[in-house]
The first five atom37 places (N, CA, C, CB, O) and aatype in JSON, in Angstrom:
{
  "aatype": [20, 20, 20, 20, 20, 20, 20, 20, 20, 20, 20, 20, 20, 20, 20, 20, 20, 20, 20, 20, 20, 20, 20, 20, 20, 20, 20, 20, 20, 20, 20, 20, 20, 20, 20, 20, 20, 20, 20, 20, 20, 20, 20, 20, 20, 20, 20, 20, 20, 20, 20, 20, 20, 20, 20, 20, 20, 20, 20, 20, 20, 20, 20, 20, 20, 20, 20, 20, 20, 20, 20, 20, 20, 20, 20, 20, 20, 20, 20, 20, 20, 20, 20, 20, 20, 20, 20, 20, 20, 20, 20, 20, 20, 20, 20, 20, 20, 20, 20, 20, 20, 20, 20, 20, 20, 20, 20, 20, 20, 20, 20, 20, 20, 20, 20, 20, 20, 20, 20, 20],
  "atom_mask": [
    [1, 1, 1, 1, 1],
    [1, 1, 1, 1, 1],
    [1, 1, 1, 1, 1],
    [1, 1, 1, 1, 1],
    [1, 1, 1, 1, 1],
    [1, 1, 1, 1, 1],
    [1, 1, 1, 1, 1],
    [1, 1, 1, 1, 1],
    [1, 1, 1, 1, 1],
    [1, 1, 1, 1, 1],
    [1, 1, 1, 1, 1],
    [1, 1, 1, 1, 1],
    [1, 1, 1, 1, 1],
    [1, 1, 1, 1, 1],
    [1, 1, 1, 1, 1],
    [1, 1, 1, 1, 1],
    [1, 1, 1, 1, 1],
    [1, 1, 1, 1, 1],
    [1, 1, 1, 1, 1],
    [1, 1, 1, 1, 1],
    [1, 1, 1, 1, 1],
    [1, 1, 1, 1, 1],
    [1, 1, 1, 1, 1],
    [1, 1, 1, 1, 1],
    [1, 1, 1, 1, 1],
    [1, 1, 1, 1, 1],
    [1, 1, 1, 1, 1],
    [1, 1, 1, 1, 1],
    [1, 1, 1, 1, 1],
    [1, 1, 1, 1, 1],
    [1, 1, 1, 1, 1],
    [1, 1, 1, 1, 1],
    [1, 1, 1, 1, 1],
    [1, 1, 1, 1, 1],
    [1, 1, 1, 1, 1],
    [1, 1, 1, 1, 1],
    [1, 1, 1, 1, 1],
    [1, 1, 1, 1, 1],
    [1, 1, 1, 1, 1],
    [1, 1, 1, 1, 1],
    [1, 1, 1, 1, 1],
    [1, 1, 1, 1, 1],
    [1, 1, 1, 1, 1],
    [1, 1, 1, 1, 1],
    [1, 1, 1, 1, 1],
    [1, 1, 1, 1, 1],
    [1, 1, 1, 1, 1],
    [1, 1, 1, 1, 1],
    [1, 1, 1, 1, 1],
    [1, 1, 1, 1, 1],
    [1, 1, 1, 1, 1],
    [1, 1, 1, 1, 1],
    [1, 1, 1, 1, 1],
    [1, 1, 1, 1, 1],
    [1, 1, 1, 1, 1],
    [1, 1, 1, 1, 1],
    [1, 1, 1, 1, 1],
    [1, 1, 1, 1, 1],
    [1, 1, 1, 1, 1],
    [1, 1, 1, 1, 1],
    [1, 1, 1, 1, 1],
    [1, 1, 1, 1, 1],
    [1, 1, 1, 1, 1],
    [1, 1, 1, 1, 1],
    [1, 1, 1, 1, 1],
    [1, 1, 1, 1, 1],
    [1, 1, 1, 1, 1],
    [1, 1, 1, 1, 1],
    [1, 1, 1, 1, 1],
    [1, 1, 1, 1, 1],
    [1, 1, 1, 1, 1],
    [1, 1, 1, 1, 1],
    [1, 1, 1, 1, 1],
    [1, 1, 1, 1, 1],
    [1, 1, 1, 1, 1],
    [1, 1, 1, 1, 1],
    [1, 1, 1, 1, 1],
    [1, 1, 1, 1, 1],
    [1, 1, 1, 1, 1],
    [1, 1, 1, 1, 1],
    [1, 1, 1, 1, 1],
    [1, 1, 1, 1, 1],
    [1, 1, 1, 1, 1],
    [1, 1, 1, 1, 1],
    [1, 1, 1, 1, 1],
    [1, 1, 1, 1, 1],
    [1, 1, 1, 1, 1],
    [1, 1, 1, 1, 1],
    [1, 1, 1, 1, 1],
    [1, 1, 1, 1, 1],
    [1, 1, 1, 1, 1],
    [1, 1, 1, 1, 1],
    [1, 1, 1, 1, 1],
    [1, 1, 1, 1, 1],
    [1, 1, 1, 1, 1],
    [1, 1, 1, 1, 1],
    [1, 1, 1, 1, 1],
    [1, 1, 1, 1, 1],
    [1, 1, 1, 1, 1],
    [1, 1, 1, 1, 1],
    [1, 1, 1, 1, 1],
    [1, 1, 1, 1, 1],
    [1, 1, 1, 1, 1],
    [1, 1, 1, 1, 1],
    [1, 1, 1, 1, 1],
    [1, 1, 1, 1, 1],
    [1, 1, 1, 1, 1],
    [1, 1, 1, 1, 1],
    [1, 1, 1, 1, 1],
    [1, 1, 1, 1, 1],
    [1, 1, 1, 1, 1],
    [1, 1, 1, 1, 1],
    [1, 1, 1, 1, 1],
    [1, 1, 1, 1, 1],
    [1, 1, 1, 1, 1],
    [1, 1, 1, 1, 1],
    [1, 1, 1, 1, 1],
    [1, 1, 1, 1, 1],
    [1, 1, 1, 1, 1],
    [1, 1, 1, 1, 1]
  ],
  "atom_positions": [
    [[-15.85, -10.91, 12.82], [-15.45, -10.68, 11.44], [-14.69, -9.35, 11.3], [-16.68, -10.68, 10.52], [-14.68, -8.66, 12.32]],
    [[-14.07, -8.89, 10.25], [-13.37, -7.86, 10.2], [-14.1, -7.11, 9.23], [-12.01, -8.1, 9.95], [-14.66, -7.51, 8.21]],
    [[-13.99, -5.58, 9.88], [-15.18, -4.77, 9.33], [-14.21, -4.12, 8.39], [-16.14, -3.69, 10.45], [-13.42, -3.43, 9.04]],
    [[-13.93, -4.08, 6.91], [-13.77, -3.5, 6.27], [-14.51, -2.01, 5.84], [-13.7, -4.29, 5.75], [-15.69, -1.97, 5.49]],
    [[-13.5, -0.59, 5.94], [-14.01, 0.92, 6.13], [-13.62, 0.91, 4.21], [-12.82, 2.32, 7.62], [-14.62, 1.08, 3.52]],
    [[-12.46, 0.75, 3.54], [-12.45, 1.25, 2.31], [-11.19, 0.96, 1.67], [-12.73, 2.58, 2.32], [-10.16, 1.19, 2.3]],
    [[-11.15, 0.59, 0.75], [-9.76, 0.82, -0.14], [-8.98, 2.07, 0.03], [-10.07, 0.81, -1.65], [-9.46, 3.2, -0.03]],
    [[-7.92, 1.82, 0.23], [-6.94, 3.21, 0.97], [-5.75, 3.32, 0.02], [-6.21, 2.88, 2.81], [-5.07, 4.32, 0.24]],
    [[-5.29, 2.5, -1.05], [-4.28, 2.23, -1.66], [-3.72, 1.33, -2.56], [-3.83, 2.23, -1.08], [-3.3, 0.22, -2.22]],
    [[-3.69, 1.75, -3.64], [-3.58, 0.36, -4.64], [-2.05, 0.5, -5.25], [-4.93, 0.35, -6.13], [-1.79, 1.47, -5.96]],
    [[-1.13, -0.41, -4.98], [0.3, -0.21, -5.41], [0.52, -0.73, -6.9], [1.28, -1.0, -4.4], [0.13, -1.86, -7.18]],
    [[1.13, 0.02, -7.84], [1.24, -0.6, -9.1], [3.23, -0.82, -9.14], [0.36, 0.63, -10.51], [3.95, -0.5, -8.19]],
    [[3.61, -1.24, -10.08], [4.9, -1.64, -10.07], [5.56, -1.19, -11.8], [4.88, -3.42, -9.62], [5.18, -1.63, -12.88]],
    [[6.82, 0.01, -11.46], [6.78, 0.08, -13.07], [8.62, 0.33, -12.83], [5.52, 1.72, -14.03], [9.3, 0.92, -11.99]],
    [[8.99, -0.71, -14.38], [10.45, -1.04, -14.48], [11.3, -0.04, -13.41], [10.96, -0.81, -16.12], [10.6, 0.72, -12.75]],
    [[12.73, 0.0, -13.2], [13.61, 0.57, -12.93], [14.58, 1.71, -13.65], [13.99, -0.23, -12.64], [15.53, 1.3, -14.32]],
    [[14.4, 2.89, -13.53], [14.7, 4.16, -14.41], [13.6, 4.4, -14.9], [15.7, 4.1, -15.49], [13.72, 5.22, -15.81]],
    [[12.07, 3.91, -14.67], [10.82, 5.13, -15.84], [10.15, 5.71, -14.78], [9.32, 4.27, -17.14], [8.93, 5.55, -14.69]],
    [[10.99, 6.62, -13.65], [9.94, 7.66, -12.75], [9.4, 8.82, -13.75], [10.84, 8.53, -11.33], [8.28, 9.33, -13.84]],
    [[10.46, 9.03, -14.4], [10.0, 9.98, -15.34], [8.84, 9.72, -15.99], [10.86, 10.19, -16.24], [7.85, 10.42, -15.81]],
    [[8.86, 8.5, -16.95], [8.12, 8.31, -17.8], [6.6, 8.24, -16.79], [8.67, 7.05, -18.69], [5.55, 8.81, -17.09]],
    [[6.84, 7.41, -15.57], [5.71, 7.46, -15.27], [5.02, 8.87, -14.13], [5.64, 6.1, -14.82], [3.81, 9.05, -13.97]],
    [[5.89, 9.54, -13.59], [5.55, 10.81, -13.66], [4.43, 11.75, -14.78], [6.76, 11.2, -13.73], [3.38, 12.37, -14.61]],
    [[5.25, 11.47, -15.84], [4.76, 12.2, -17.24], [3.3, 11.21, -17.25], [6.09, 11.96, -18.93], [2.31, 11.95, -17.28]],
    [[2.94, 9.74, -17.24], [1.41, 9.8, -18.02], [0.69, 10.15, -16.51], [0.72, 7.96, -18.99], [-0.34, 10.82, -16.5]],
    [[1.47, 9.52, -14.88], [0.46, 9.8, -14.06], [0.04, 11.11, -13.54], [0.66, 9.13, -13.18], [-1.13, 11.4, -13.26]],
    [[0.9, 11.79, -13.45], [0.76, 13.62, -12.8], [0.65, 14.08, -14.53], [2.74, 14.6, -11.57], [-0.46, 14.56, -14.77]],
    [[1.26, 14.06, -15.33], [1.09, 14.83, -16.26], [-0.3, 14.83, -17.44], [2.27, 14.62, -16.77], [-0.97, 15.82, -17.74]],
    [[-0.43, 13.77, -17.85], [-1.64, 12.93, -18.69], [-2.93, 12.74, -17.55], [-0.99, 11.12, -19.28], [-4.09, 13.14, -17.5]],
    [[-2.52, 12.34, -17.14], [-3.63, 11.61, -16.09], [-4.16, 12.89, -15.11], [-2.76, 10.2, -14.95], [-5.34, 12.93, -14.76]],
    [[-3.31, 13.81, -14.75], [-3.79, 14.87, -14.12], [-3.32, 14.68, -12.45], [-5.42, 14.94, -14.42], [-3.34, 15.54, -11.57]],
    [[-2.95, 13.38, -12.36], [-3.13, 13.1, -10.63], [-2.03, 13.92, -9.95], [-2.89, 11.33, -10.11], [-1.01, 14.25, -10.54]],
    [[-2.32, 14.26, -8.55], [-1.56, 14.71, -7.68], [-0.32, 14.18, -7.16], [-2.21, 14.85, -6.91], [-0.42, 13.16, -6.48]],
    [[1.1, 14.78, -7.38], [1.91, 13.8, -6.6], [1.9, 14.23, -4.86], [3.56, 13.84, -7.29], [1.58, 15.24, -4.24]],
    [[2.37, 13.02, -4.54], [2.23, 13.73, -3.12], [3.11, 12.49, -2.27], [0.3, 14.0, -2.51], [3.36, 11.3, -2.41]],
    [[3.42, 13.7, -1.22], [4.8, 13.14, -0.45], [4.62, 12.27, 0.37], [5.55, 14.04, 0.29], [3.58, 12.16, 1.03]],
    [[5.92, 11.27, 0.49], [5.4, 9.96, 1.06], [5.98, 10.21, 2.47], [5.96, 8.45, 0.27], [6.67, 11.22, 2.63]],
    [[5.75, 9.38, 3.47], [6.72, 9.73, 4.57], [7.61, 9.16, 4.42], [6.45, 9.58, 5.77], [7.99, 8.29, 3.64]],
    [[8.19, 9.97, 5.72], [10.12, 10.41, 6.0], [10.72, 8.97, 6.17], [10.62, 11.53, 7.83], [11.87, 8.74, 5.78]],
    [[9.82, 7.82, 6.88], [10.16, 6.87, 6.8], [10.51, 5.89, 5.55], [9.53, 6.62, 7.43], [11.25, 4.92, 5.68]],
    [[9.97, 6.2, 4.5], [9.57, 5.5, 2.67], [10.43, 6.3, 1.92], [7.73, 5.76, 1.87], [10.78, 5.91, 0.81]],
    [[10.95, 7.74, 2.54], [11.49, 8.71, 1.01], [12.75, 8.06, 1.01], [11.7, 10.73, 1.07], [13.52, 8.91, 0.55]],
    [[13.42, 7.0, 1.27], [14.7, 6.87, 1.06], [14.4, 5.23, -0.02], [15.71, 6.85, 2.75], [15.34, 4.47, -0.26]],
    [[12.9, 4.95, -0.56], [12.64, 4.06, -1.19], [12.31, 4.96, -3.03], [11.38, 3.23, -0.25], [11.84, 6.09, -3.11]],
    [[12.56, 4.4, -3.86], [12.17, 4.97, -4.85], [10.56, 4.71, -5.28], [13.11, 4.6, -5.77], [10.0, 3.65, -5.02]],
    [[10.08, 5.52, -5.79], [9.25, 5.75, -6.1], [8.2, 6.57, -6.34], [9.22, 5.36, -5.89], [8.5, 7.34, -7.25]],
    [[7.25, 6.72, -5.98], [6.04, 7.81, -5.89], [4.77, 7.67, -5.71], [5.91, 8.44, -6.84], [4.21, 6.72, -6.27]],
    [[3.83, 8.77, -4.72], [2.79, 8.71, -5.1], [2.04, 9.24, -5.16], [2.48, 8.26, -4.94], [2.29, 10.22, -4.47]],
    [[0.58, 9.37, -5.79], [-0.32, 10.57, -5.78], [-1.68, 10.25, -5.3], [-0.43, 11.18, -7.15], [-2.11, 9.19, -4.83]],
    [[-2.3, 11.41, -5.52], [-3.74, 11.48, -5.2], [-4.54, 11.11, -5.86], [-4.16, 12.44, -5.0], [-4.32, 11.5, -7.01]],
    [[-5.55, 10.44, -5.77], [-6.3, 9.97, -6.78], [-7.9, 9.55, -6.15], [-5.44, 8.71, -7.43], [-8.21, 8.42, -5.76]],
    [[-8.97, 10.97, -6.18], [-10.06, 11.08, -5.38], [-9.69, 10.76, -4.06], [-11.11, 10.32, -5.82], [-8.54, 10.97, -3.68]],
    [[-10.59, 10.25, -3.29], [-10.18, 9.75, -1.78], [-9.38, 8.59, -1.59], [-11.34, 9.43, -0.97], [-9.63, 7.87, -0.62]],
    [[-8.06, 8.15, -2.7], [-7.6, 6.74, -2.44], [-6.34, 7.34, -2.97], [-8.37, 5.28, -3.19], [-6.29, 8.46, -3.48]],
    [[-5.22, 6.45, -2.81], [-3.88, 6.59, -3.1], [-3.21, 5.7, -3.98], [-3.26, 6.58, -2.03], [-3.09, 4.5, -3.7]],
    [[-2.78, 6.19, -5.01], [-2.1, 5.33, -6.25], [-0.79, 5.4, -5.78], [-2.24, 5.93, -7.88], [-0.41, 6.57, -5.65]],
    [[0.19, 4.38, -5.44], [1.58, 4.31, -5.42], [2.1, 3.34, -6.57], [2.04, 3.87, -4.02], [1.49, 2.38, -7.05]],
    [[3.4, 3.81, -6.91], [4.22, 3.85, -7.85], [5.5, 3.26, -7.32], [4.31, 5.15, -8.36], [6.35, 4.0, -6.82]],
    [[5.67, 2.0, -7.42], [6.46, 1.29, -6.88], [7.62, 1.03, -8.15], [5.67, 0.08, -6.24], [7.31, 0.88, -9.33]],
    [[9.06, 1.03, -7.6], [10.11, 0.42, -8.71], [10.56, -1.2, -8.24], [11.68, 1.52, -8.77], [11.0, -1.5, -7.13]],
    [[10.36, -1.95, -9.16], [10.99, -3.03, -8.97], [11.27, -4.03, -10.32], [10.23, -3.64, -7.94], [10.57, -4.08, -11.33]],
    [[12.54, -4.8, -10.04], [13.16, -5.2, -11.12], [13.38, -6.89, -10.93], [14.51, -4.3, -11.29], [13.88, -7.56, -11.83]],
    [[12.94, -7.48, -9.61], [12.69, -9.22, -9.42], [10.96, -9.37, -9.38], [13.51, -9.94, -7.61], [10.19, -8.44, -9.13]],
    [[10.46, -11.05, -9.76], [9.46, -11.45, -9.87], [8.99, -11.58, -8.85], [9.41, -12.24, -10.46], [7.97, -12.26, -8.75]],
    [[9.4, -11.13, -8.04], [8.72, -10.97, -6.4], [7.87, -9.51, -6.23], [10.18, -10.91, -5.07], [8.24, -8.47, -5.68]],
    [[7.07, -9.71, -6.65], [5.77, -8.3, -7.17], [5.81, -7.43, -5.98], [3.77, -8.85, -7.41], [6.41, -7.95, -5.04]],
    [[5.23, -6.01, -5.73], [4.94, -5.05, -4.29], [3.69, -4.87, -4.54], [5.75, -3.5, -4.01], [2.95, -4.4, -3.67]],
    [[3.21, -5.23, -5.85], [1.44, -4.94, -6.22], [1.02, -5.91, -5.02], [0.66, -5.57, -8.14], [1.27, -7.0, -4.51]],
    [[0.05, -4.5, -4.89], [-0.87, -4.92, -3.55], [-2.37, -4.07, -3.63], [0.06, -4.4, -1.92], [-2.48, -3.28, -4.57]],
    [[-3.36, -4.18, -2.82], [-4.1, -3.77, -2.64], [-4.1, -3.29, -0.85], [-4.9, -4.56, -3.29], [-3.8, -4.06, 0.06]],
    [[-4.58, -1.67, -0.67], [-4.66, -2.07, 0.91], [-6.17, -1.28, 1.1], [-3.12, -1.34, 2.09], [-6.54, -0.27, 0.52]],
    [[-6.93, -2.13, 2.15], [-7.85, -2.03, 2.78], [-7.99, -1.18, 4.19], [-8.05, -3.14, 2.82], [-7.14, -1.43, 5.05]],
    [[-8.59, -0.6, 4.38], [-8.72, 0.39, 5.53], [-9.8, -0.76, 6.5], [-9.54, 2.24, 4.94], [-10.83, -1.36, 6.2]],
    [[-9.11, -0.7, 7.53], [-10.25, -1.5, 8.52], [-10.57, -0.66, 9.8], [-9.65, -3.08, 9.1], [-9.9, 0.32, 10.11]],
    [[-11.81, -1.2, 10.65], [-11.72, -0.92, 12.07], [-10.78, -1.9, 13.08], [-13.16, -0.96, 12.54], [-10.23, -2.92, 12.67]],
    [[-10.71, -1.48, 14.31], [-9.93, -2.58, 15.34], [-8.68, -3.27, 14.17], [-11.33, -4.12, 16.06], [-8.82, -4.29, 13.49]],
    [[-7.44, -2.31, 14.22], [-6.34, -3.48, 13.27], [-6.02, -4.62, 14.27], [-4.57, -2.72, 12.68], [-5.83, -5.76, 13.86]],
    [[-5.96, -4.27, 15.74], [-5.4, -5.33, 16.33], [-6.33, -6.65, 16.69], [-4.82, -4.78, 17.48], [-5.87, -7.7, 17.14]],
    [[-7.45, -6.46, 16.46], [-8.64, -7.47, 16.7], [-8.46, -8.17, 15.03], [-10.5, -6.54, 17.14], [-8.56, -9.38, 14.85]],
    [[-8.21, -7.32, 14.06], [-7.96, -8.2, 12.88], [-6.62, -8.62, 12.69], [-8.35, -7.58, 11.69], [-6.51, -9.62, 11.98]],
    [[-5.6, -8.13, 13.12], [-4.45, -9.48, 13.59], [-5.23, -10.44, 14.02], [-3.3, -9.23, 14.87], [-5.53, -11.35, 13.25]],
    [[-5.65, -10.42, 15.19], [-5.7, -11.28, 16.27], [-6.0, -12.23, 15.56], [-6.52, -11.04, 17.38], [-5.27, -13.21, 15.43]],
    [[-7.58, -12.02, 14.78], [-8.55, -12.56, 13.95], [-7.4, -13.82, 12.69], [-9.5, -10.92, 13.09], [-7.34, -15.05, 12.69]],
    [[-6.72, -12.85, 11.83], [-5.84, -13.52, 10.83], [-4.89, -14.67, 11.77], [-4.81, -12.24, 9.97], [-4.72, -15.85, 11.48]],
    [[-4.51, -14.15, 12.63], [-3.17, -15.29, 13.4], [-4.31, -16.66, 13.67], [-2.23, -14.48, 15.51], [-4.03, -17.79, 13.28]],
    [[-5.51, -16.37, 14.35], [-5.92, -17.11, 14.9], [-6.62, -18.32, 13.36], [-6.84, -16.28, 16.06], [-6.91, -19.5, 13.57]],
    [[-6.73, -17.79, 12.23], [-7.31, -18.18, 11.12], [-6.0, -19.1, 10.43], [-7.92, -16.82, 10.26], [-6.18, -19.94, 9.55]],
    [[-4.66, -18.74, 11.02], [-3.71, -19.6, 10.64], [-2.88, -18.9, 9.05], [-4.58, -21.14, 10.48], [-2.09, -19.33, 8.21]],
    [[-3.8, -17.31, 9.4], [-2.91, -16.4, 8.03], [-1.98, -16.01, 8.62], [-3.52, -15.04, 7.24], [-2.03, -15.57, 9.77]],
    [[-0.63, -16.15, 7.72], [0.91, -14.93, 8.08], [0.35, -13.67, 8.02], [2.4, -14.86, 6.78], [-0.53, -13.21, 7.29]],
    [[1.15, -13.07, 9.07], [1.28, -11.73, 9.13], [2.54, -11.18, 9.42], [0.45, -11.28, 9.96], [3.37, -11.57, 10.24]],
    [[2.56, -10.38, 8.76], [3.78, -9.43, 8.76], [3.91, -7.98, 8.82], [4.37, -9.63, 7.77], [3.43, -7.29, 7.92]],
    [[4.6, -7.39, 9.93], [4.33, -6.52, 9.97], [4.94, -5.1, 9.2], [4.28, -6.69, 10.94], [6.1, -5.31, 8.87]],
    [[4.6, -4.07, 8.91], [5.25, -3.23, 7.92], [5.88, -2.23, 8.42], [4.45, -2.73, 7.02], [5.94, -1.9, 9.6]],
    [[6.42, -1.66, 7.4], [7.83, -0.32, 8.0], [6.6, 0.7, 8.32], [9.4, 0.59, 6.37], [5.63, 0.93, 7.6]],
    [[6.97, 1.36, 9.91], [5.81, 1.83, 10.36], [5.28, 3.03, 9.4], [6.02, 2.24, 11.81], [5.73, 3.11, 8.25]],
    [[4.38, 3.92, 9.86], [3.7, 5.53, 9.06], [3.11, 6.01, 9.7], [2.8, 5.65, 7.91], [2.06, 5.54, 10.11]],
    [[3.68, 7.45, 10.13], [2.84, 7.96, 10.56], [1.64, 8.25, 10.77], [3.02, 8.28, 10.48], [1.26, 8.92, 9.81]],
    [[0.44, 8.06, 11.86], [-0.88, 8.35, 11.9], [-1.38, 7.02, 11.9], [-1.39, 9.23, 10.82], [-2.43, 6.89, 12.52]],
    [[-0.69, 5.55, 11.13], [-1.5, 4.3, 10.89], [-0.55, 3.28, 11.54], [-1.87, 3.97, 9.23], [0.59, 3.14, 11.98]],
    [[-1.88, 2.59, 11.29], [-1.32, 0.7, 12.15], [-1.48, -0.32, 10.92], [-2.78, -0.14, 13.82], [-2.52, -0.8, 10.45]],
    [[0.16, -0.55, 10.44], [-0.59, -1.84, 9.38], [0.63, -3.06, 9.0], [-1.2, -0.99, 7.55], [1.85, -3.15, 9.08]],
    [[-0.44, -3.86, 8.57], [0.52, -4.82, 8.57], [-0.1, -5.63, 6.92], [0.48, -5.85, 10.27], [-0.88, -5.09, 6.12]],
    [[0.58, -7.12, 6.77], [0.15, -7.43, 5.31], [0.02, -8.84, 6.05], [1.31, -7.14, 3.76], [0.51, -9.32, 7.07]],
    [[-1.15, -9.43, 4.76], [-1.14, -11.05, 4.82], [-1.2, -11.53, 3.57], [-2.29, -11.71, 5.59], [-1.35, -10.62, 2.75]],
    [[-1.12, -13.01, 2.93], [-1.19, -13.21, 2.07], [-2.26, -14.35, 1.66], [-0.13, -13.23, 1.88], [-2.35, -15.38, 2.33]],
    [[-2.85, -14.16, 0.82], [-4.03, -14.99, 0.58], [-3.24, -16.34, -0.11], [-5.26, -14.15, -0.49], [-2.09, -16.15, -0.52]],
    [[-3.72, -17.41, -0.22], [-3.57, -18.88, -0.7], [-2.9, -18.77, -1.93], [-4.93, -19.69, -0.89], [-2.63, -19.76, -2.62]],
    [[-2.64, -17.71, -2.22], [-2.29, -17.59, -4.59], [-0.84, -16.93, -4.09], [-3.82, -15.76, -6.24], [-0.02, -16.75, -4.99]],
    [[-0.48, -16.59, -2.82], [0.56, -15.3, -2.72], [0.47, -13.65, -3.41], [1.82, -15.86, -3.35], [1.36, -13.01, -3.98]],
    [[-0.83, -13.31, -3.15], [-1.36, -12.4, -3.2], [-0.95, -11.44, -2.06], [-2.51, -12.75, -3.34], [-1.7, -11.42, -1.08]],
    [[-0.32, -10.98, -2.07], [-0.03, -9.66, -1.0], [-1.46, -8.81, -0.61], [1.12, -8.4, -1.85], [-1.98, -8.33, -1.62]],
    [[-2.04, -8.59, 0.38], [-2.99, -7.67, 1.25], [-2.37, -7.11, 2.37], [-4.19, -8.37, 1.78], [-2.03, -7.63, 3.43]],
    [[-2.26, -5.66, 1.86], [-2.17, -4.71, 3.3], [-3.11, -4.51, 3.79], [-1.72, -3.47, 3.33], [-4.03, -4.35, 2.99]],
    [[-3.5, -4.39, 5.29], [-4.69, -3.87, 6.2], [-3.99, -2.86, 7.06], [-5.46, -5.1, 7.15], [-2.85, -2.93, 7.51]],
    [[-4.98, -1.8, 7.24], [-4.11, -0.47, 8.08], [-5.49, -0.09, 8.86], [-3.29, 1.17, 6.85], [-6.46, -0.24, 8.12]],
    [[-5.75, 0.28, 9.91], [-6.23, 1.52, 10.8], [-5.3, 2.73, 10.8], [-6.38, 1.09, 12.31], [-4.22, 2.87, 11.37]],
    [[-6.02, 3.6, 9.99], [-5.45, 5.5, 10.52], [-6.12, 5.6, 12.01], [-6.36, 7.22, 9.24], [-7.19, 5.25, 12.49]],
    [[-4.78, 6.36, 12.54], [-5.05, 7.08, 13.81], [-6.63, 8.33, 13.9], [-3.45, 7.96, 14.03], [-6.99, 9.13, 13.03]],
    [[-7.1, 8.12, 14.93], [-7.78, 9.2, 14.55], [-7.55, 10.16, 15.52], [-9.11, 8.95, 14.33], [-8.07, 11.28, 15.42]]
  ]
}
């Protein structure tokens, strides 16, 4: 089975042109931390911050093809590939990040799930 460690990241999705706006309620109202994405992602728009031990990202998009996701922190990512391929789930793998291993699958509804192992 795949040992789920923790929620690591929950992606929300807001129109095209409101970084500002959403800058202003999430770092400004809300209090949260922004914080820098890697070198690989900064050429994507968006943002994201800190939020206790988990990460709120701030995704722009303007087609019905959603980036809202949820991602899960696991042990062994490659034993939970293995696990999903062999279960007959897609996997796909993601634009890499420093320190982690991750990839996405999609549940039966087209629900997007990222799964990642951080390096330790």
């Amino acid at each position: 089975m795949i040992q789920f460690e923790r929620i690591h990241h929950v992606q929300l999705c807001i129109p095209i042109d409101a970084e500002d706006q959403a800058r202003e309620f999430y770092g400004t109202i809300l209090g949260l931390q922004e914080i820098e994405r890697p070198l690989s992602l900064q050429d994507r728009p968006g943002m994201w911050f800190k939020m206790g031990n988990i990460e709120l990202h701030i995704g722009l998009e303007e087609s019905s093809l959603s980036k809202r996701h949820p991602a899960f922190e696991v042990k062994d990512i490659e034993f939970t590939r293995a696990y999903c391929i062999s279960k007959g789930i897609k996997v796909k793998d993601e634009i890499p990040i420093p320190g982690q291993t991750r990839f996405s699958i999609w549940d039966p509804f087209e629900n997007r799930i990222e799964l990642l192992e951080r390096w330790k």
